[in-house]
C-alpha positions as CSV (number, residue, x, y, z in Angstrom):
1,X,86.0,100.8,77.0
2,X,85.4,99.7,80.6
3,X,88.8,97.8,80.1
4,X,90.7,100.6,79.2
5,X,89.6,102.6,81.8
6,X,90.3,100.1,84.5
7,X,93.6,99.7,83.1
8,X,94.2,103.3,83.0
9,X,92.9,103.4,86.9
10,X,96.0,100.5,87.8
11,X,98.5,102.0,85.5
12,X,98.1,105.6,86.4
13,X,100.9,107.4,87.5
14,X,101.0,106.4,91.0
15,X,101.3,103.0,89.7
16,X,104.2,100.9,91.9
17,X,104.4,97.8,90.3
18,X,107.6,98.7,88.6
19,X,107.2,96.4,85.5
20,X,104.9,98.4,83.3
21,X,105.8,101.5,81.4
22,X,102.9,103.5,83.1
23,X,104.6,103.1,86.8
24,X,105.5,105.7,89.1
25,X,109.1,105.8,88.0
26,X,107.7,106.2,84.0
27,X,105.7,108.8,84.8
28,X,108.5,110.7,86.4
29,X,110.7,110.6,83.9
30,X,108.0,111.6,81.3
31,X,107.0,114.7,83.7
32,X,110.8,115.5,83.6
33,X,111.0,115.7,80.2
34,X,108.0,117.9,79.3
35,X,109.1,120.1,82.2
36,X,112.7,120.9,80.3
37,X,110.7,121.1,76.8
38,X,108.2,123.9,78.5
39,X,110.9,125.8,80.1
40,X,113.0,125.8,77.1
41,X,110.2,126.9,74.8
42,X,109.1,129.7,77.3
43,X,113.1,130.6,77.7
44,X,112.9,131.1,73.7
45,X,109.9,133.7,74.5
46,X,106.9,131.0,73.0
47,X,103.6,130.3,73.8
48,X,103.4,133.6,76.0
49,X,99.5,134.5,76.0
50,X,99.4,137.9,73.8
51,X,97.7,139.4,77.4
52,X,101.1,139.5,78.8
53,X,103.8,139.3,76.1
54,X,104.0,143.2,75.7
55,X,104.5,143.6,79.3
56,X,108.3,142.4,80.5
57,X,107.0,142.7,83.9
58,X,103.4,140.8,83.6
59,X,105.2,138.1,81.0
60,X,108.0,137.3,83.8
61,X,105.5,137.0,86.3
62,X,103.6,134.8,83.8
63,X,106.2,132.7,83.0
64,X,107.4,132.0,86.6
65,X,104.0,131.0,88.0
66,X,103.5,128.7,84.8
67,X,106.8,127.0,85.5
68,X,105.9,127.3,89.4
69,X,103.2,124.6,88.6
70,X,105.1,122.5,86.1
71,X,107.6,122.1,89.0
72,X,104.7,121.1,91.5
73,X,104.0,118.6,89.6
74,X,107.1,117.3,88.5
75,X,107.7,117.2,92.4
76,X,104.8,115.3,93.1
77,X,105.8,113.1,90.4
78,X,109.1,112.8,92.1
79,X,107.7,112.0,95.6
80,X,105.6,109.1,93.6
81,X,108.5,107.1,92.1
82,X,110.2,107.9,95.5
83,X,107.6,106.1,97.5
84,X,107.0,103.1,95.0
85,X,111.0,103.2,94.8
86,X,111.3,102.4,98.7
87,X,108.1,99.8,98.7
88,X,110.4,98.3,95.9
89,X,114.1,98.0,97.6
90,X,113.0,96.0,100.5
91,X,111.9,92.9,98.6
92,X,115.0,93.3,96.8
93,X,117.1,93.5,99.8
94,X,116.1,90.4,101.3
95,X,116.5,88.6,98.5
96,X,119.8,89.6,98.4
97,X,120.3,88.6,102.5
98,X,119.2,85.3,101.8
99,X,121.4,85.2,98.7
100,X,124.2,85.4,100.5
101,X,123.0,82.4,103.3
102,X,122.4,80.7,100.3
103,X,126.1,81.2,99.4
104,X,127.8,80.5,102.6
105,X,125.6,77.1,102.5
106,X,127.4,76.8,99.3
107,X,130.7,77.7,100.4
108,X,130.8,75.3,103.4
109,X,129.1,72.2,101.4
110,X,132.3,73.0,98.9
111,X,134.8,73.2,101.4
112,X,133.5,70.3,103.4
113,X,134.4,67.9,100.6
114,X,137.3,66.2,102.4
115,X,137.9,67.0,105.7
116,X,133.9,66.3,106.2
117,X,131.4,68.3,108.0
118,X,132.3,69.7,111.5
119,X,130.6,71.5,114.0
120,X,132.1,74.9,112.9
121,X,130.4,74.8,110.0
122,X,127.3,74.1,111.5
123,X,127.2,77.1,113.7
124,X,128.5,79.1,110.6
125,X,125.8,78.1,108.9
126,X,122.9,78.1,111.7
127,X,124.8,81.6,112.6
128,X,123.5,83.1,109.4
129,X,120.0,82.1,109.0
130,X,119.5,83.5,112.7
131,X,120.9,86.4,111.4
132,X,118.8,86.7,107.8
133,X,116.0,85.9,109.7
134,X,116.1,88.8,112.4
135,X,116.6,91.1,109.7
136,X,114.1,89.8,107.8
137,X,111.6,90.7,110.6
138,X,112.8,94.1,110.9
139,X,112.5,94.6,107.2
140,X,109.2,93.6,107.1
141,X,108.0,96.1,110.0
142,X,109.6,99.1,107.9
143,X,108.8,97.6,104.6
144,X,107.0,100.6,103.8
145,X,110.4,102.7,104.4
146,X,112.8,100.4,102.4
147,X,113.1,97.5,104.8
148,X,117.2,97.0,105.7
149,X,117.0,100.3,104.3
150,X,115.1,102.1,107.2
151,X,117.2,102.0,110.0
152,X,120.3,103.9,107.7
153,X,117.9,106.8,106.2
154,X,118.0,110.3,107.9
155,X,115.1,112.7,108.6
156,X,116.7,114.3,105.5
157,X,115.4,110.9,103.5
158,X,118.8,110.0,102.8
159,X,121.2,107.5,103.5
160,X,123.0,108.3,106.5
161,X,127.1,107.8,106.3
162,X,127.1,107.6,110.1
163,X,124.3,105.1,110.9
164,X,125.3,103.2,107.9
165,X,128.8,102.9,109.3
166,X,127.3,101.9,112.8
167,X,125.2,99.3,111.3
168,X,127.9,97.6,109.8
169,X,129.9,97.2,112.7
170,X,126.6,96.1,114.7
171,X,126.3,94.1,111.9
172,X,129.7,92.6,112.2
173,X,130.0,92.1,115.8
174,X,126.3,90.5,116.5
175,X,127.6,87.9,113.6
176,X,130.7,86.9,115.9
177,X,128.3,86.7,119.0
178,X,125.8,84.2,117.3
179,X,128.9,82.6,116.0
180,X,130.2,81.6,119.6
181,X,127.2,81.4,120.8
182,X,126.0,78.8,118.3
183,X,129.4,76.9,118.3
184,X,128.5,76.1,122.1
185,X,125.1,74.7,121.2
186,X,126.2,72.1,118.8
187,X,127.3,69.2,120.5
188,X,131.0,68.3,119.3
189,X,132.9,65.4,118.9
190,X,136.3,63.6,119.3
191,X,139.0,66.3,120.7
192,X,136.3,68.9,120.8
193,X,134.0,67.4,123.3
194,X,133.9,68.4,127.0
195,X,134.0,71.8,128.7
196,X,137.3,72.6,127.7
197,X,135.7,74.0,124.4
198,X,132.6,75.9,126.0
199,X,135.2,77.3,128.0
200,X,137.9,78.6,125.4
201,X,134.4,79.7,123.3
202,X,133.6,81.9,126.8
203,X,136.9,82.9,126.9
204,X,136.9,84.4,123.4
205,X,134.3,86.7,124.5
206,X,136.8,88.4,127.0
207,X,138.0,91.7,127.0
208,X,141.4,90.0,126.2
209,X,139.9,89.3,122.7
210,X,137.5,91.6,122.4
211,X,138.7,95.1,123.5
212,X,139.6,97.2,120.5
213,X,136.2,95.6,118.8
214,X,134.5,96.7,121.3
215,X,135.9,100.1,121.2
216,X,135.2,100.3,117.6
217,X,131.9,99.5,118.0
218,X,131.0,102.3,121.0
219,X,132.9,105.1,118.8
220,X,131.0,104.6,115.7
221,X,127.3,104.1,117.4
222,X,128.6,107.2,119.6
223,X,129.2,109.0,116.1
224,X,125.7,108.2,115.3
225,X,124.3,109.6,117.7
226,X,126.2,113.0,118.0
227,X,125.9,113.4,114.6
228,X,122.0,113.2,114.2
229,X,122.4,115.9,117.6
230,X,124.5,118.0,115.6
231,X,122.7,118.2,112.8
232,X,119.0,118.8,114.6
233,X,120.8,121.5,116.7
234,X,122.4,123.2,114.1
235,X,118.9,123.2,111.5
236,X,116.9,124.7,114.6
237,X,119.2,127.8,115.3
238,X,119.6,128.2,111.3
239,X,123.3,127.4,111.2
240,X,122.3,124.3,108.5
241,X,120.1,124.2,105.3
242,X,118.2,120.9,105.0
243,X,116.3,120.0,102.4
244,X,114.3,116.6,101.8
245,X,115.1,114.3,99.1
246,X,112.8,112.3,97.4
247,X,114.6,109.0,98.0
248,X,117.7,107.8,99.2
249,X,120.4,107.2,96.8
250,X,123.8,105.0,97.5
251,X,126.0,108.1,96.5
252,X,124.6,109.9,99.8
253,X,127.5,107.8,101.6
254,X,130.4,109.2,100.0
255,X,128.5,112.5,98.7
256,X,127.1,115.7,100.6
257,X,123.4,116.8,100.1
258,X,124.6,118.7,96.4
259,X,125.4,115.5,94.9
260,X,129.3,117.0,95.6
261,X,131.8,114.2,96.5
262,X,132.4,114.3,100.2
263,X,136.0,114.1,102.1
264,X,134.6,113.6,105.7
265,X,132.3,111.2,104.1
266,X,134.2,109.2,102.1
267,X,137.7,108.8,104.4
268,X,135.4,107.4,107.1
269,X,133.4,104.9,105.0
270,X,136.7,103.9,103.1
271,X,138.5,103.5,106.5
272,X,135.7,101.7,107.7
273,X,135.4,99.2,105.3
274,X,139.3,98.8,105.3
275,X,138.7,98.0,108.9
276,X,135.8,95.2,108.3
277,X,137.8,93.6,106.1
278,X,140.1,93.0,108.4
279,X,138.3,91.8,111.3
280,X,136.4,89.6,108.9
281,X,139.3,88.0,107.7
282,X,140.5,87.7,111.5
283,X,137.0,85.9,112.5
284,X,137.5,83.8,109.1
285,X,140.8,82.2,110.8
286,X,139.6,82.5,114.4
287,X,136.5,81.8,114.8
288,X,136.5,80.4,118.3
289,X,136.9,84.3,119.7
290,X,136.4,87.5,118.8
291,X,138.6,89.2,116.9
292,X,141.6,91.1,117.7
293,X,141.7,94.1,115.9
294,X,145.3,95.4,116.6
295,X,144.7,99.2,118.9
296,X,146.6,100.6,115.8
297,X,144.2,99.9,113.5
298,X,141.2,100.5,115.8
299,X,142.9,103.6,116.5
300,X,142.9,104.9,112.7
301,X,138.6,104.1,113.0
302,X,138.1,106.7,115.6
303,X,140.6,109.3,114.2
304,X,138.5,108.8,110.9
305,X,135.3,109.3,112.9
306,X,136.8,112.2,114.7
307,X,137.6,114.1,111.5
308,X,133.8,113.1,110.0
309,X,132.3,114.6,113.4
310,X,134.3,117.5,112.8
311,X,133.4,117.8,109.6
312,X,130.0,117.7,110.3
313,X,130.6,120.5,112.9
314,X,132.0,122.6,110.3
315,X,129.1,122.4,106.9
316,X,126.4,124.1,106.3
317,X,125.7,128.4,106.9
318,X,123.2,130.3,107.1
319,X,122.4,132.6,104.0
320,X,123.7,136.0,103.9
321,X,123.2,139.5,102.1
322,X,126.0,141.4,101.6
323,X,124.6,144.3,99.3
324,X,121.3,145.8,97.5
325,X,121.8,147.3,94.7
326,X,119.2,148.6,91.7
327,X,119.3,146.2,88.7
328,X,119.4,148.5,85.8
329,X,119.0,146.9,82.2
330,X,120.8,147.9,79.1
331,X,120.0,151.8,77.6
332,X,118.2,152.2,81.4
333,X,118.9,155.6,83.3
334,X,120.6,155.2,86.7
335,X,118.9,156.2,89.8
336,X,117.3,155.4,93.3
337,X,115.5,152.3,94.0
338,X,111.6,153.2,93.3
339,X,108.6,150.9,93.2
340,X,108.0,148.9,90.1
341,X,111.9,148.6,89.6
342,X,113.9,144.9,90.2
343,X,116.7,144.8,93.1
344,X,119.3,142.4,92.9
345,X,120.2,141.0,96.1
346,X,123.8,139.9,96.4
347,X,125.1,137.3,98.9
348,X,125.6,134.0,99.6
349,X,123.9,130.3,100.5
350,X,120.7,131.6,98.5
351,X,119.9,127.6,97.1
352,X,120.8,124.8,100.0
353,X,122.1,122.2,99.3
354,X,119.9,119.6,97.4
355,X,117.8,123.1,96.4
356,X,118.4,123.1,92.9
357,X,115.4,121.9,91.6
358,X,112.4,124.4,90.3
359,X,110.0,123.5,93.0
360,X,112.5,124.2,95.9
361,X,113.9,127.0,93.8
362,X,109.9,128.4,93.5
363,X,110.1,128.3,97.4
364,X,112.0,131.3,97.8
365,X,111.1,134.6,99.1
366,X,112.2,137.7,99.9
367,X,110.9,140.1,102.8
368,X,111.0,143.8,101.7
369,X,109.3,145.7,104.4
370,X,106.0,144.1,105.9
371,X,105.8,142.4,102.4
372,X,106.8,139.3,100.8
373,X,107.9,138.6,97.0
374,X,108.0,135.3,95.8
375,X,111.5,135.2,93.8
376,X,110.3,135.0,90.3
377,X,112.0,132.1,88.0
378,X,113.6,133.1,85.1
379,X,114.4,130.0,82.2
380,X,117.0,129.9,79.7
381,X,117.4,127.0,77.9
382,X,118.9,124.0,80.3
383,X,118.2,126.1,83.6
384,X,117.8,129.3,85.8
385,X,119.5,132.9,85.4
386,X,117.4,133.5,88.5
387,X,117.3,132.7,91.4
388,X,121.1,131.8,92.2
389,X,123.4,130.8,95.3
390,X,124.9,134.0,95.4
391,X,122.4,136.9,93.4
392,X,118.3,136.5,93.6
393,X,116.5,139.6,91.8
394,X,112.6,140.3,92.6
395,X,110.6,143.7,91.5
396,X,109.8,145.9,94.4
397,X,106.2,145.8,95.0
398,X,103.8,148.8,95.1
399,X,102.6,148.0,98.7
400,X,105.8,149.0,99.6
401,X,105.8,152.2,101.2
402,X,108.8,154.7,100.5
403,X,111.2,155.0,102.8
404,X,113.8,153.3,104.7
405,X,112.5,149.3,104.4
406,X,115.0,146.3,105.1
407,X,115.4,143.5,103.0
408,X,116.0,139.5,104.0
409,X,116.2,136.4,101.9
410,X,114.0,133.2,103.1
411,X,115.5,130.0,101.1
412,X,113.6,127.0,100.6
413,X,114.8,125.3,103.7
414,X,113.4,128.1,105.7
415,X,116.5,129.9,107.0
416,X,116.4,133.9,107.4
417,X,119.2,136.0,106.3
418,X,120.0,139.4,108.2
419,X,118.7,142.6,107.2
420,X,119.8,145.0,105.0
421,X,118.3,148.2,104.7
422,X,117.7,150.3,101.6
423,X,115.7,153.5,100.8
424,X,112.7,153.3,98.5
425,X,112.1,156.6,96.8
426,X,109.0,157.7,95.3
């Protein structure tokens, strides 16, 4: 008995070891599961306590503060497998970087066969165990954060397109450095020795050589930057909707915060990769310099990082109402809006991006007067009728007083909408 206890204590749901079926990742899944099952059975008008199911109003409310909590759980579920999913990926990452020194050790014992070992190969080689090893450090102080991972994930939690682009040409340029650099250290021989060759290395590092990579490099670190401005700017004066993941996800480089495919996104990591392959196949068959990327080419990067800036400039809204109106069900009478009866607010930018889930959508509120209605979620099998991007509908309270009141939307991210005023009626 003690042993099944203490099992149950390791394996719990906060579990991170990955390997078991009780982990954090299990227990999200499981929590997802009975989460659909519940709001499809409560969508089908079950398990309704008979207290409420003969009032529409008292059963809604019921049924959106039960799912409410199914969702706060599922969400802490989510943040669980998140966390374990992060303390996960950076032992997986470095085995990955020193994969691939293990290759190039590989590829330059292969290639060696023949012409023989040379000091090229040396500094290739010494060149990317410098590099494995520096980022090995820096993964281990952010190992807690996803190691490599942590220097490309936004405040958002996700992977950023523009510091992931940045970081590969870093990346890039710090391999050509350590190159040159090591190629000076290791004494040569034959034709190679002297200073002739530590001078043509130094040369290589000249502007003459290096120009256009350099350029590359300050426009994309430049984007960066601006963009992570942009962004905080445009949250704080409620022209953006941010909402936090739970973990970062590869598609965030070519996708927006939706899970939509992105064009900004994915023109400037396609270009960019275009672009690294070939200034890695330059350095492959020079690599006594720095390589030449042509202005042409260098010149597509920054168009493609203009247009993702610009892009940036242009997502994102804050939510609006257009109209109030009385939301009058089949066989109803029309009239005024009075208290006790549901408004439908129409507008748009109601769910963020990345919103969609219950918790987030649970979040919601809307401002009638001095009070505040939590939007009420209403199931149907597979989803929500309610709350929407475009309509939310809430019952208009007693506390509200009649009269002339005005009405604003507060989405999950915390953005306001106008006002919009309507007359309550006694």
């Amino acid at each position: 008995m003690a042993l099944q206890e203490a099992g149950q204590g390791v394996h719990g749901g906060g579990c991170i070891c990955g390997d078991c079926p009780h982990g954090a990742r299990e227990g999200h899944r499981r929590a997802v599961a009975e989460f659909g099952a519940r709001r499809d059975e409560l969508a089908s008008g079950l398990g309704l306590p008979l207290q409420v199911a003969y009032s529409e109003g008292g059963s809604r409310r019921w049924i959106s503060d039960e799912l409410t909590e199914s969702a706060r759980a599922v969400a802490e579920r989510s943040r669980a497998a998140g966390e374990a999913w992060l303390i996960r990926v950076w032992r997986r990452t470095l085995l990955v970087l020193w994969g691939w020194v293990a290759l190039v050790l590989v590829a330059q014992a292969v290639t060696a066969v023949g012409p023989g070992w040379t000091a090229s190969r040396t500094a290739g080689l010494a060149t990317a165990a410098a590099l494995a090893a520096l980022l090995t450090g820096a993964a281990r102080l952010h190992r807690e954060h996803g190691g490599l991972l942590a220097p490309v994930v936004g405040e958002d939690n996700r992977l950023s397109t523009s510091r992931a682009v940045a970081a590969a040409w870093v990346l890039f340029a710090a391999h050509a450095v350590l190159f040159l650099a090591f190629r000076m250290a290791v004494p040569a021989s034959g034709a190679d020795r002297g200073d002739g060759l530590r001078q043509g290395l130094a040369d290589g590092l000249g502007l003459a050589h290096g120009a256009s990579l350099v350029t590359v490099v300050a426009v994309t670190c430049l984007i960066a930057v601006v963009v992570r401005r942009v962004v905080t700017v445009r949250i704080l004066s409620q022209r953006l909707q941010k909402v936090q993941a739970d973990r970062p996800h590869p598609a965030d480089l070519l996708c927006d915060d939706a899970g939509r495919g992105s064009f900004t996104d994915a023109q400037y990591v396609l270009v960019s990769i275009s672009a690294l392959t070939y200034a890695a196949v330059l350095l492959v068959r020079g690599p006594g310099e720095l390589p030449r990327l042509p202005w042409g080419l260098a010149a597509l990067v920054v168009v493609s990082a203009a247009v993702y800036l610009a892009g940036k400039y242009a997502e994102g809204g804050r939510p609006v109402v257009l109209s109030v109106v009385r939301a009058r069900e089949p066989g109803d009478l029309d009239g005024p809006i009075r208290t006790g009866d549901d408004i439908e607010i129409r507008g748009a930018g109601f769910v963020p991006p990345g919103a969609g889930s219950p918790d987030r959508l649970a979040r919601m509120t809307v401002r009638i007067g001095p009070v505040h209605v939590h939007v009420p979620l209403v199931p149907v099998p597979g989803g929500f009728t309610n709350p929407t991007d475009t309509s939310v509908t809430v019952p208009v309270p007693v506390e509200v007083e009649p009269g002339r009141v005005d009405v604003q939307v507060v989405t999950a991210a915390g953005s306001e909408s106008n006002r919009v005023t309507i007359e309550v009626t006694d």
